[in-house]
C-alpha positions in Angstrom: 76.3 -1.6 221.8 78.6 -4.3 220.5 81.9 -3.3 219.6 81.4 -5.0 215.8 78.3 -2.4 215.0 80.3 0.5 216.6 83.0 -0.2 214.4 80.6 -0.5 211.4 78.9 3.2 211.9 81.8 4.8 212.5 83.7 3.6 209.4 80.3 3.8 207.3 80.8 7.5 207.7 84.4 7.7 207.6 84.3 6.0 204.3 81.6 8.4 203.3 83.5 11.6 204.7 86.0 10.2 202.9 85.1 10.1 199.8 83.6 13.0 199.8 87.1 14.7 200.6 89.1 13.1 198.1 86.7 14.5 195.9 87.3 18.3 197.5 91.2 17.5 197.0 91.2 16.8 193.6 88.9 19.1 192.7 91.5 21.9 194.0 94.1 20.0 190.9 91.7 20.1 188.3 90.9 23.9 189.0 94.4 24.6 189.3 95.4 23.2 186.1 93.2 25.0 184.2 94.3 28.2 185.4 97.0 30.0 182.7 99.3 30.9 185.7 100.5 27.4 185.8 101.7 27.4 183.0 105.4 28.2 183.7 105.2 25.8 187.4 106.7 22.2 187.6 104.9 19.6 185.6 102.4 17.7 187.6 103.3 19.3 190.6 100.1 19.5 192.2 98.9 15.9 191.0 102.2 14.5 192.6 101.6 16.8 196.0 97.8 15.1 196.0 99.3 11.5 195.9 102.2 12.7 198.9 99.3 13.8 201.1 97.4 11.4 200.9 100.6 8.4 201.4 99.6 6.9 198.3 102.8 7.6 196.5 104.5 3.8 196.7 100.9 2.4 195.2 100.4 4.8 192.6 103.8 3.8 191.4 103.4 0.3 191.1 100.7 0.7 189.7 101.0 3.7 187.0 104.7 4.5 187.0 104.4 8.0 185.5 102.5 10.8 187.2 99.9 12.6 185.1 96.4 14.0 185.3 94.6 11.1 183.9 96.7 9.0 185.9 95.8 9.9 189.2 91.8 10.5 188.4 91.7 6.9 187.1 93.9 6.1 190.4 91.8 8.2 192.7 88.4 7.8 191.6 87.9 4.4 190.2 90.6 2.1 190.4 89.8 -0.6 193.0 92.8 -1.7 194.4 93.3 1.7 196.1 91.4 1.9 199.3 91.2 5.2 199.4 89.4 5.8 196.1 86.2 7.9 195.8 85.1 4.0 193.9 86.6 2.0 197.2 85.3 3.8 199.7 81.7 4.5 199.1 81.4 0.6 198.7 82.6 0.3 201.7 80.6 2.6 203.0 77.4 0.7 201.7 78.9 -2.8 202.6 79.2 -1.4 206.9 76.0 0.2 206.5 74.3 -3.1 205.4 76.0 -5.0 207.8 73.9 -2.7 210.3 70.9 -2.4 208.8 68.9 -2.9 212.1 71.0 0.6 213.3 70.4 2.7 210.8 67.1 3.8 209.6 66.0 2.9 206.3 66.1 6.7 204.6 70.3 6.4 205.6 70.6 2.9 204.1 68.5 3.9 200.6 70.5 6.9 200.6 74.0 5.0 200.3 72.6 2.1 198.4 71.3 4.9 195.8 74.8 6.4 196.0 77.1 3.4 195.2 74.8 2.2 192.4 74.6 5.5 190.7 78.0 5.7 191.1 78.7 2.4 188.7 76.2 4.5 185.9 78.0 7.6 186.1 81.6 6.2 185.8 80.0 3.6 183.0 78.8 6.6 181.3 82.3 8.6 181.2 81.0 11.0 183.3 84.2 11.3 185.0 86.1 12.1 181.6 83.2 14.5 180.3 83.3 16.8 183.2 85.4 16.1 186.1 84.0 19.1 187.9 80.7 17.8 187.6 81.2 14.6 189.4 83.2 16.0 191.9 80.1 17.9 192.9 77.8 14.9 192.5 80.6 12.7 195.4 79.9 15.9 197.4 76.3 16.2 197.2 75.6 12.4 198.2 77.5 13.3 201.2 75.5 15.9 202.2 72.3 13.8 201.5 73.9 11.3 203.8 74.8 13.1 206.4 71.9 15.0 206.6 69.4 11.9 206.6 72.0 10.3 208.8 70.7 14.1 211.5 67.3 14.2 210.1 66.3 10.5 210.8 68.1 8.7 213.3 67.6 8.4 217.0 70.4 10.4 219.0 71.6 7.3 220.5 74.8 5.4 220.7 74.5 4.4 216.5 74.3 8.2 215.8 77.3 9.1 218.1 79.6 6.9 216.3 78.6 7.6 213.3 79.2 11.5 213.6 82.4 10.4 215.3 83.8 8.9 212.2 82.7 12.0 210.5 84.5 14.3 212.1 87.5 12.3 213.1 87.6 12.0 208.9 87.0 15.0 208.4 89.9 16.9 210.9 92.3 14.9 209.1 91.1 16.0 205.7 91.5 19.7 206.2 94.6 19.4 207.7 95.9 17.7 204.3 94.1 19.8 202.0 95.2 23.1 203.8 99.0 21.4 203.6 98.5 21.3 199.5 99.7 24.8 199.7 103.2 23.6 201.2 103.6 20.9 198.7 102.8 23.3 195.9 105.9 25.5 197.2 108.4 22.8 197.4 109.3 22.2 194.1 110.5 25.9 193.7 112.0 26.4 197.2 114.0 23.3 197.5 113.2 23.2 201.3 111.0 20.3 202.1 111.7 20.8 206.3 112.1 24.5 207.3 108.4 26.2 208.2 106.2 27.9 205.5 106.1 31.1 207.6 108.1 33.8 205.5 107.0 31.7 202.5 103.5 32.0 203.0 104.0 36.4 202.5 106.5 35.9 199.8 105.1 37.9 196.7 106.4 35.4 194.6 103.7 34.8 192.0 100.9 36.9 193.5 98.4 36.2 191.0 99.2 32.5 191.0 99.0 32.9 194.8 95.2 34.3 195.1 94.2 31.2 192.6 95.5 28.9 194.7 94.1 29.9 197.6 90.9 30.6 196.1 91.0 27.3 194.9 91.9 25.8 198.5 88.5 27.6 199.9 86.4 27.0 197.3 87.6 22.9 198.2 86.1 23.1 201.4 83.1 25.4 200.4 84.9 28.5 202.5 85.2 30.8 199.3 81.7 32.6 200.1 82.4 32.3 204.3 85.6 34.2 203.7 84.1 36.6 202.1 82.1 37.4 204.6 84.5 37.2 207.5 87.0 38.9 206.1 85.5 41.3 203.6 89.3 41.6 201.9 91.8 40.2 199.8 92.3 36.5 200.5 96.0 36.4 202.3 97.7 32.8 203.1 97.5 33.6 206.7 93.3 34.4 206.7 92.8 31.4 204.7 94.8 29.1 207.2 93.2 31.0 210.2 89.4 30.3 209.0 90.4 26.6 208.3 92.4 26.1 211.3 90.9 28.3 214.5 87.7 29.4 213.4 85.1 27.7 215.7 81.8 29.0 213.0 83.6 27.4 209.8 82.0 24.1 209.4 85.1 22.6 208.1 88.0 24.2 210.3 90.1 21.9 212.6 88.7 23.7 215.8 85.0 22.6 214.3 86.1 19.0 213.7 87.2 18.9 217.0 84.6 20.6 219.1 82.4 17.6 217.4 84.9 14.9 218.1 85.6 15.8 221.7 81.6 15.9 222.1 80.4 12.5 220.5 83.7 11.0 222.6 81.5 11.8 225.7 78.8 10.4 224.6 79.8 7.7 224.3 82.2 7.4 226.8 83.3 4.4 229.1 86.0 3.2 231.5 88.4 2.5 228.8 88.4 6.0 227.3 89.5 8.8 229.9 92.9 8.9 228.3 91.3 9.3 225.1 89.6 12.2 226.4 91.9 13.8 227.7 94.7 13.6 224.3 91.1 15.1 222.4 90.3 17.2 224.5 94.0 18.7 224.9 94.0 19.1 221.0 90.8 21.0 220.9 92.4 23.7 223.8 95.6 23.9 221.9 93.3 24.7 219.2 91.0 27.0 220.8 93.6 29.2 222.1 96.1 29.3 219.1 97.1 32.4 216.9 97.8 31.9 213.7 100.9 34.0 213.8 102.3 31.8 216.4 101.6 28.9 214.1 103.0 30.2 211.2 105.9 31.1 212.8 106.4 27.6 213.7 105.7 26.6 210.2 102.4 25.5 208.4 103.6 22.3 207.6 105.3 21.4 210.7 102.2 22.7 212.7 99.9 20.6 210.3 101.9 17.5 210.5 102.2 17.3 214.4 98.5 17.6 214.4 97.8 14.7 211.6 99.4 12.4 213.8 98.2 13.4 217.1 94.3 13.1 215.2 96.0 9.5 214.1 96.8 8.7 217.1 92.9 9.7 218.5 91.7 7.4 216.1 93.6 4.4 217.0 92.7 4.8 220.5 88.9 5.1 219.5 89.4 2.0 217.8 90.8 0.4 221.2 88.4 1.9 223.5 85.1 0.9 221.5 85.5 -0.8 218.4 87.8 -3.2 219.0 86.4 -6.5 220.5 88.2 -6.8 224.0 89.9 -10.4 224.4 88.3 -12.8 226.8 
């Protein structure tokens, strides 16, 4: 396959994963500010943590100045000069899907073509300002669609394997940042941006703020009901960041992302990519046979950070192993 339609699948469903999990992290800040436990925390606290996870904080700036609510929606979902808006990145989804049309079957191309010009009506129609909630769920549902006509319709060949490598590659990064909302969240009371979250993460500082918070963090990656069922108890920081982080049956965890990421790698897999391999696979192990009390006693958000830029640094070398053109 050439290296220009690799590149094209797997950042056709990296932009769609993408947008998809913007949606999921915003949807935790609109939830959480309707809650009348906030009431007495820092001012735009989690809007401002949203914006810091996602290394957006310089634009937002010079573009808004002040950070608020309406702010970062407008900045997250619509605006166009931010890449990484839910607006930016399913047209750029649609734009690499149509430039490999002859890859893709016609159901996955109708199915993002559908999604971007919907997309226009809805936001024409103010459906972001009527109901944020609504449209958060309507970003996540054209994911799904995609990705399961993307399964249900394609040929398990080379085209499918990058585009579920994009996917998951996106989608280990997202969890990691959405799980780190928590740290941001306990920052701005604290005063300790470096130390580990450990002792934090059981201090019954605001219980009842606590539970929403977390509850709010599952139900963002579709884990409130799974947790339920695992667990059958309270929700506890650490249970929350173990089913996100090590458990292999949550769709969404890290070890899940990476079980898929290390197995569409070999799929694909050519001379240039054994090192590639081996940093993925080394990840998942690390992974596989973690505890979460070992992690937390290292620290959430150190844990969470080192693994950001080792999945970073897996993506870059995907990019020169396969989708980069090699010079002649």
């Amino acid at each position: 396959m050439l290296s220009r339609t690799a590149d094209h699948l797997f950042w056709m469903a990296r932009y769609t994963e993408r947008a998809e999990n913007i949606a999921r992290m915003l949807d935790v800040n609109v939830q959480m500010s309707l809650l009348p436990t906030m009431a007495d925390s820092v001012p735009n606290q989690g809007w401002d943590g949203m914006l810091v996870i996602s290394e957006l904080v310089p634009q937002f700036k010079a573009r808004y100045g002040e950070v608020t609510a309406q702010n970062v929606l407008d900045f997250m979902v619509k605006d166009t000069s931010n890449p990484s808006s839910i607006v930016s990145c399913l047209q750029a989804a649609r734009e690499n899907a149509r430039a490999v049309r002859f890859s893709i079957t016609t159901e996955v191309w109708e199915t993002l073509n559908t999604t971007w010009l919907e997309m226009g009506k809805l936001l024409k129609d103010g459906a972001l300002d009527r109901d944020p909630g609504e449209f958060f769920e309507w970003v996540k549902y054209r994911s799904h669609l995609s990705r399961g006509v993307t399964i249900g319709t394609m040929l398990k060949d080379e085209a499918f394997y990058f585009a579920r490598l994009g996917t998951f590659l996106e989608r280990s990064d997202a969890t990691a940042r959405i799980l780190d909302v928590k740290y941001h969240s306990l920052v701005p009371q604290t005063g300790i941006a470096q130390r580990g979250t450990a002792v934090r993460l059981n201090e019954p500082h605001d219980v009842q703020r606590d539970f929403y918070h977390w509850a709010a963090v599952l139900r963002s990656v579709s884990a409130f009901e799974i947790y339920r069922k695992v667990y059958r108890d309270v929700i506890t920081p650490a249970r929350v960041a173990e089913l996100l982080m090590l458990r292999p049956d949550m769709p969404r965890s890290l070890i899940a992302s990476l079980n898929e990421l290390v197995s569409n790698i070999e799929q694909v897999a050519n001379d240039r990519s054994r090192e590639t391999q081996r940093r993925a696979g080394l990840l998942r192990a690390e992974l596989q046979y973690s505890r979460i009390d070992d992690i937390l006693a290292t620290g959430l958000h150190t844990y969470l950070t080192t693994f950001l830029e080792r999945v970073a640094d897996i993506g870059n070398r995907i990019s020169r192993d396969f989708l980069v053109p090699i010079a002649a």
